[in-house]
N, C-alpha and C positions, 0 to 999 in steps of 0.2 A: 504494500500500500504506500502512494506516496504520501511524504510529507507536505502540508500545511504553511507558507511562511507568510509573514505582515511583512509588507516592503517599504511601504510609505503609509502619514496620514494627515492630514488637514483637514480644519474647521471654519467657519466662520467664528466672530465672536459670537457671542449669544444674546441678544438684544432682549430688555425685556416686553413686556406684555403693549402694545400700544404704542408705543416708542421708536427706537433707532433704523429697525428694523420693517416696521410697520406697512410702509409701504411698499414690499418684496414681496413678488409673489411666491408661494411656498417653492414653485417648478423652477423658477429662477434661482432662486439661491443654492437649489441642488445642481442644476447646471454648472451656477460658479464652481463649487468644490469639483464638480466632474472637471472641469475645464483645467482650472488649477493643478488635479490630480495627472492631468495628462502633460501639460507644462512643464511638471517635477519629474518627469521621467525621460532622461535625458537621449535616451536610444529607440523610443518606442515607438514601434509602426502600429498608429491603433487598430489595423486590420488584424492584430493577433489577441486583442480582446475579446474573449470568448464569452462574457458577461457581464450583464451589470444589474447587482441586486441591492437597491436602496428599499429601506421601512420608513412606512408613515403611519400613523398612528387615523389618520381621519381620512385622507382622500373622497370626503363629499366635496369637497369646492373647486378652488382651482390647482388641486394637483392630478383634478381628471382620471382619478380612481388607477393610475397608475403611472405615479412618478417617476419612476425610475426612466420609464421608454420616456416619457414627456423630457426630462433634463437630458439624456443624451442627444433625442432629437434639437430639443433647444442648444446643445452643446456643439453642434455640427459635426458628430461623431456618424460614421459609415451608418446608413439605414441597417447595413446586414447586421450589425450589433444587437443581438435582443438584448429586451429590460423587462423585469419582473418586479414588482412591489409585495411585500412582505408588512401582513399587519400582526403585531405582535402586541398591539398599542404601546406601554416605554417602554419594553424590549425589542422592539421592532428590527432597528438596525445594529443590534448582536444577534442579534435571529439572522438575518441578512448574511452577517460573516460566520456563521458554524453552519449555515446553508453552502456557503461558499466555499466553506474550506471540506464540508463535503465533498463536494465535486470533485475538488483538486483529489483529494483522499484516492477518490475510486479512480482516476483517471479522466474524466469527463472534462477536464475544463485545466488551463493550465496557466490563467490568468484571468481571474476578475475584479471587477471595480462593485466595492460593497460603500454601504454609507445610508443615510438619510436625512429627512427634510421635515419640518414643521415652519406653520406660521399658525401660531395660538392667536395670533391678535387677527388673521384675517379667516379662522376659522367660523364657516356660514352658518347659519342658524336653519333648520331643516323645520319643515310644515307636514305632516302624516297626510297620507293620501286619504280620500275619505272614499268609504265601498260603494258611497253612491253618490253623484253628481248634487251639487248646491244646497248641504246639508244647513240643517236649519238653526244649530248653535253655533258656538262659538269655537273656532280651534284653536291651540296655542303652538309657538314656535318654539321649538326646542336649538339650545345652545349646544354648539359640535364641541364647543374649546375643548373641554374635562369634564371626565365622567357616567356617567350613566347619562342614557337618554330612550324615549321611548321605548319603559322600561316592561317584558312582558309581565300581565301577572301574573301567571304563575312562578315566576321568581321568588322565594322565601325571602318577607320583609330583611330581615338580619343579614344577606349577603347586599343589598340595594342602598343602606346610607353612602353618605359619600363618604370621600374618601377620606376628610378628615375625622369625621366621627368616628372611620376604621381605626382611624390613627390612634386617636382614645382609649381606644379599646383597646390596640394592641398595645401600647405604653402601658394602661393598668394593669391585664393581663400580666405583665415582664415587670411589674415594676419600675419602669422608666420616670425619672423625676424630672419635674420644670427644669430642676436646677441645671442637670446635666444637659436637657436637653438645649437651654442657651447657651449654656461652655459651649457644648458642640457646634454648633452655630456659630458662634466668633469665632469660633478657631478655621469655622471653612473660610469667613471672608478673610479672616489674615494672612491664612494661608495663601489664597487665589492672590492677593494683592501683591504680596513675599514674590511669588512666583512668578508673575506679570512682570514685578520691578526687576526679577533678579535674570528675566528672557529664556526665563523656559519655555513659555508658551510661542513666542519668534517665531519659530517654524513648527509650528504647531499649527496656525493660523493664519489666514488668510483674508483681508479686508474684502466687503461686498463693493463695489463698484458703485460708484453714486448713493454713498453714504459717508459717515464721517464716522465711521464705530471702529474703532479700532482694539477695544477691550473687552470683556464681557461687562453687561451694563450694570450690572446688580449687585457687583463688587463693593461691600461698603468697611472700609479701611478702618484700623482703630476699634473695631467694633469690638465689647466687654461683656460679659454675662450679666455684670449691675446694668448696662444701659437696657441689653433688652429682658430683663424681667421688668421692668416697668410696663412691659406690653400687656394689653390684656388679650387676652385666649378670645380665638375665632369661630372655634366649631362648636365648643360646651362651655358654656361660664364656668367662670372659677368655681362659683360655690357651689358648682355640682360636678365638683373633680374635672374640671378642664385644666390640658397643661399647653394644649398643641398654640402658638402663636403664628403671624403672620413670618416672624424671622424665624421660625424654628420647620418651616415650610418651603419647598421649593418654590420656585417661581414661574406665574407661566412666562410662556418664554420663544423666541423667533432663533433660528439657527439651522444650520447643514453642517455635516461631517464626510467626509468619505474617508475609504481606505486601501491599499492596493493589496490582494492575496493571489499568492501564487505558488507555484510548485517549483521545484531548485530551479527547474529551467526558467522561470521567468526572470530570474536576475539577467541572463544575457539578452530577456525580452525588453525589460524595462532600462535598465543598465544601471541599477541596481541593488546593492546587497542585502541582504534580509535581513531585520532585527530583531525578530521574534519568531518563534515556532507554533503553531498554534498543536497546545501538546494535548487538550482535553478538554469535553462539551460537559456543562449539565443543565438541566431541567426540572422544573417540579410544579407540583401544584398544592394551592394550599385553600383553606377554606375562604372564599372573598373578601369577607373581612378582616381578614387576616392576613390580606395579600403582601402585604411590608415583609411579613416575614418568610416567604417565599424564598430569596437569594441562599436560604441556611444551606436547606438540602441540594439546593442547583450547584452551589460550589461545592459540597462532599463530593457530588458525585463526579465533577467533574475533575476533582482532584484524585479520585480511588483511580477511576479513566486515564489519568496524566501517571498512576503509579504511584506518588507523592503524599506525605501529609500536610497538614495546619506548619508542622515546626520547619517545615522547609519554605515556606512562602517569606519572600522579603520587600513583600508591596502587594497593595492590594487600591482595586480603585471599583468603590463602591457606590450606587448612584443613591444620592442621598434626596431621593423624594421627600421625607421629612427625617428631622433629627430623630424623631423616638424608634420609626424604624427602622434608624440605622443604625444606633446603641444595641438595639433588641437582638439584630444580627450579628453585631462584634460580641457582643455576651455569649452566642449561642456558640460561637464559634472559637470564643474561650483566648481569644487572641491576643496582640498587645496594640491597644488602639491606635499606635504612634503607627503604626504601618498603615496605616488606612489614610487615602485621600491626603497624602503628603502634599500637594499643590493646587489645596482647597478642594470644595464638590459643589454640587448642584444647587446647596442654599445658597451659594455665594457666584455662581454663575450662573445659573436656570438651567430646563428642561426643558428645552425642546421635545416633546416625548419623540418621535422618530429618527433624531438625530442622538440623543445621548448615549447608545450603546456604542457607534463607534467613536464617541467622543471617549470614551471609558477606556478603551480598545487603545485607540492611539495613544492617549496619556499613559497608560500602564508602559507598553514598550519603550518609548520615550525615557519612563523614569525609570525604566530594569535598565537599560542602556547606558544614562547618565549614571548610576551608581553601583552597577556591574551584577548587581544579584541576580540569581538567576531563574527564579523561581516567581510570576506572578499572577494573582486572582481578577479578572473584570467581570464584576455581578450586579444583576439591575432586580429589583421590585417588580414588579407588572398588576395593573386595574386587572381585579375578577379573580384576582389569586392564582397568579404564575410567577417563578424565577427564573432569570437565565444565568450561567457562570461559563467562563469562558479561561481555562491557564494557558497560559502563555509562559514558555521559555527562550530564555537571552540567549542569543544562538553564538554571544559573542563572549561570555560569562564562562570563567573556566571552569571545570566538571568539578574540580574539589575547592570550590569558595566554600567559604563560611559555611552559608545552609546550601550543602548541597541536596 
């Protein structure tokens, strides 16, 4: 079976909700990272791209129910290039690369371009068809941004609150406290800010064209656990056990990621060298409301798969939809929290949901690269109770480091 490798990855910044980003159409901004992604490849005849699989979490509007074909065509990439969209909702585009690096696996494909695209701020508001012409009440329009929508009833009330009330739950459940979860929360924005000043993110990222974002927007510098406990709770009031805040919560959020995978041969396709090995997938499901904690058993498994345990991992980049359930998962997983999300998460840059898995993806390689370990975890959440985990090893990292 062949091997799996990450060769390149690029991002937009991540704009937030209404903002920098706002006027992009979701198909466009996937273009730009296609476009960009083919730019950075300094030998590549794009007639040897065999794929391209970007996730969108919505595709009712203008990403035309499948992005992927829409941005390459936008991208002016050969028509013979097919494109497939992957709905995973926020796992979308990690689904996208353990689809992709499938392929490579069994031989089928021996270079493709993975990635995805949101635009929360220009996601459409959809109206129910009605079974019979000119009904005589009144309909209402449901919001694509997040979340449940045109919700069947047979659905068991307890899996259908949203997502924050999940979050509640799953923080009491675990015992998750306020306190911790604004530590956690400063520490993403300090981090992401550290990081930014310090150009890690520099070729990580890529400016959108006729915008001025050159950052992620949502980054707020300085930030302390005393400033945001001042906050009051969004989904349960305090006095009826709320801890979840507006900072202790992702952001919605505008952004594209791609990423290049291929099989040894594509380094002389791309020109090249490969920085990660994609060594093992995992997946799981877990009860809806309880979907935060989905990533636990996605990364087991995908670590028993890679061979490896917990004590050999020396990075892990975990999509922090909200603080509690992402303490809930460092708990489960018994870890040392300082490995996690070394160059900030998702409180402090947003979610794109179809772009963050290979935002995840690229930033881990990246920083197993910069620090030589060789062993790393990218695991996301997922709405309705799914994980995805994704190891990755430093193809560049010698076999008896530290944790080998």
């Amino acid at each position: 079976m062949n091997h799996a490798y990450l060769y390149d990855a690029v991002r937009t910044p991540f704009g937030k909700f209404g903002s920098a980003l706002a006027a992009v159409r979701p198909d466009d901004l996937a273009a730009h990272v296609v476009r960009e992604s083919v730019a950075r490849a300094p030998r590549l005849d794009v007639t040897r791209i065999d794929e391209v699989v970007f996730g969108n979490a919505n595709g009712a509007g203008e990403e035309n129910r499948n992005v992927a074909r829409m941005a390459t065509l936008l991208a002016e990439l050969p028509t013979s290039i097919p494109g497939t969209t992957v709905n995973r909702l926020c796992g979308s585009s990690l689904d996208a690369a353990m689809i992709a690096s499938r392929q490579i696996n069994v031989g089928d494909a021996e270079l493709v371009l993975v990635g995805g695209a949101e635009s929360m701020s220009r996601a459409p508001w959809v109206l129910p068809k009605t079974e019979r012409p000119f009904p005589a009440g009144d309909l209402s329009l449901s919001s694509t941004t997040l979340g449940w929508r045109l919700v069947n009833p047979d659905m068991p009330g307890e899996w259908t609150v949203s997502l924050g009330e999940a979050t509640e739950q799953l923080g009491e459940k675990y015992g998750i406290t306020r306190e911790r979860q604004d530590e956690f929360a400063a520490r993403s924005h300090n981090l992401a800010a550290a990081a930014w000043d310090e150009g890690f993110y520099d070729n990580l990222t890529t400016a959108v064209p006729g915008t001025e974002l050159l950052r992620d927007e949502g980054i707020r510098p300085g930030s302390t656990a005393a400033k945001l406990a001042g906050l009051k709770t969004v989904f349960r009031k305090e006095e009826l056990g709320g801890t979840v805040t507006a900072a202790t919560s992702s952001p919605l959020s505008d952004g594209a990621s791609a990423a290049w995978l291929g099989s040894e041969a594509a380094a002389g396709i791309l020109g090249l060298d490969p920085i990660a090995r994609i060594a093992g997938r995992g997946a799981s499901g877990v009860d809806p409301q309880f979907f935060g904690y989905g990533p636990v058993e996605a990364a087991n498994r995908a670590l028993a798969k890679a061979g490896i345990g917990w004590e050999q991992v020396g990075a892990v980049e975990l999509n922090e939809a909200f603080a509690a359930q992402s303490l809930a998962c460092i708990d489960a997983w018994g870890i040392d929290p300082e490995l996690v999300n070394r160059h900030g998460g998702a409180i402090a840059m947003g979610h794109p949901l179809g772009a963050s898995g290979a935002r995840l993806l690229g930033t881990l390689a990246r920083s197993l690269q910069a620090s030589g370990e060789r062993w790393g975890v990218a695991a996301i959440c997922i709405g309705v109770g799914q994980g995805l985990a994704i190891v990755l090893e430093n193809v560049s990292a010698p076999i008896n480091a530290a944790k080998n």
